[in-house]
C-alpha positions as CSV (number, residue, x, y, z in Angstrom):
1,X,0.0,0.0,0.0
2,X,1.4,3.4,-0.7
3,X,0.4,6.5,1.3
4,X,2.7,9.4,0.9
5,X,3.6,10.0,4.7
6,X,6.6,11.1,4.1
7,X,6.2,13.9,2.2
8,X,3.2,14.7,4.6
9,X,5.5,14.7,7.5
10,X,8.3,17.0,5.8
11,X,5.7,19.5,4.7
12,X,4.5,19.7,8.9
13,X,7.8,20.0,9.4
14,X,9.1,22.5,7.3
15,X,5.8,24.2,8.2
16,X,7.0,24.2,11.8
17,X,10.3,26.1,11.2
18,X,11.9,23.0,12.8
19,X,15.0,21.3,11.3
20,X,15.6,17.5,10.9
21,X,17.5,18.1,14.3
22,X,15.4,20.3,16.4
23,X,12.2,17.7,15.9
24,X,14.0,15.0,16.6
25,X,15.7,16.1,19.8
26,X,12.2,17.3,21.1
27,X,10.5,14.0,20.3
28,X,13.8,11.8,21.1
29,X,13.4,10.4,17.8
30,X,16.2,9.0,15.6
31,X,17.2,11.6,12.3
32,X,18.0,9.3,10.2
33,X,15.0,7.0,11.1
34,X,12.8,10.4,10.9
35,X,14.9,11.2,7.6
36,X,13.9,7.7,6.1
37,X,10.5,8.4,7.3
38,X,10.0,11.7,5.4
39,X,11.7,10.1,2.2
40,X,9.1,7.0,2.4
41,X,12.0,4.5,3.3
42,X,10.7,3.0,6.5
43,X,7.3,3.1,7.9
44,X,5.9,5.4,10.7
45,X,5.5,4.5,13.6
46,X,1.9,3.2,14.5
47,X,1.7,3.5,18.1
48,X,-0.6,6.8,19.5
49,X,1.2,7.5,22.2
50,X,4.7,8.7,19.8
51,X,2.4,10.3,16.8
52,X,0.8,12.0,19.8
53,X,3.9,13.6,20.6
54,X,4.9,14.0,17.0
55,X,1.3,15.6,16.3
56,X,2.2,17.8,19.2
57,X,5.4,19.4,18.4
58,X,4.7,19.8,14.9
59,X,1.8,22.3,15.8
60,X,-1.6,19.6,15.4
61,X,-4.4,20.3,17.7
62,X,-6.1,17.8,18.9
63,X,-9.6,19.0,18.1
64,X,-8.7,19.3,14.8
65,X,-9.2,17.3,11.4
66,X,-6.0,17.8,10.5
67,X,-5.1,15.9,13.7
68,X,-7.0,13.3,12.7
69,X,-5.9,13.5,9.4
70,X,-2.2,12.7,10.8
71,X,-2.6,9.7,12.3
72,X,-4.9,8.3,9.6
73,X,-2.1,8.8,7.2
74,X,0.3,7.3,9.5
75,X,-2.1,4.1,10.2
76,X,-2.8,3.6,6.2
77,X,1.0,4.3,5.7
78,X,1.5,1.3,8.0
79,X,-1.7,-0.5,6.1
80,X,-3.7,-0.6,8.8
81,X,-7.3,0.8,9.2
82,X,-7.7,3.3,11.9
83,X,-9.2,1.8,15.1
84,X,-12.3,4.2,15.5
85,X,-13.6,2.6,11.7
86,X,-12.8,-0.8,12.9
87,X,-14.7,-0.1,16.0
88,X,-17.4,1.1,14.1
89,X,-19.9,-1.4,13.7
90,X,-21.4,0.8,11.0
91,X,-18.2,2.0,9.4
92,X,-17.3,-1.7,8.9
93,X,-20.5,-2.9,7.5
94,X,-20.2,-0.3,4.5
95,X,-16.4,-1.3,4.5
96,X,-16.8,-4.3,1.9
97,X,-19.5,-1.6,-0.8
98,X,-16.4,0.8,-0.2
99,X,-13.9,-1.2,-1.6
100,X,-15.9,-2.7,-4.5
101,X,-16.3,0.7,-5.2
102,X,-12.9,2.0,-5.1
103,X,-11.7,-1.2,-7.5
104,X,-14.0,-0.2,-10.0
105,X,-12.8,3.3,-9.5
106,X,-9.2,2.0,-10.2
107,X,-10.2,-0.6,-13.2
108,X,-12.1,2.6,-15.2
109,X,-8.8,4.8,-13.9
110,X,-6.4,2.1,-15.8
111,X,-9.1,1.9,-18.7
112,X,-9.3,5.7,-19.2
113,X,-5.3,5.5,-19.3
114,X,-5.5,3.0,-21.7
115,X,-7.7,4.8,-24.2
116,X,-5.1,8.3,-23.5
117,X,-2.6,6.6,-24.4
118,X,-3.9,4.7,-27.5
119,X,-5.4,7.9,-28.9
């Protein structure tokens, strides 16, 4: 599964004003794992507790979607599915229509390529 995380993470970062360095000190995380992070060589991490703090320093509220938004693109980059839609007796129900419809989405994507291509 490919999620761009990486480039995600560098964009918070750079939007921070904090260097490789300065993040990673504040977090106690790794450079060169954070670095391989950012250029989509090694997974996030998928445990809350360190994208908590990670959310934190790099400026994410909480109450926010773009909170949300973090550690759903962390989870996916990891390919797993958020906890609060597997919770979701609801969410999960719809979960098979879902991705029926986003394989047809990506067989009439391919097609429509095809015919670009051919034309």
């Amino acid at each position: 599964m490919h999620v761009n995380f990486g480039n995600y993470l560098l964009k918070l970062r750079i939007r921070a004003k904090l260097s490789l360095r300065d993040v990673c000190n504040q977090v106690d995380y790794d450079p060169s794992n954070w670095s391989k992070i950012e250029r989509n060589r090694l997974a996030p991490p998928s445990d809350d507790e360190t994208l908590q703090k990670w959310a934190g320093v790099l400026g994410l509220r909480p109450e926010t979607k773009e909170y949300r938004d973090f550690f759903d693109r962390a989870h996916l980059a990891k390919g797993l599915i958020p906890t609060d839609i597997l919770n979701n007796t609801n969410a999960m129900e719809k979960m098979p229509a879902l991705l029926r419809r986003l394989r047809k989405y990506s067989a009439d994507e391919r097609e429509q390529q095809k015919e670009d291509e051919s034309s």
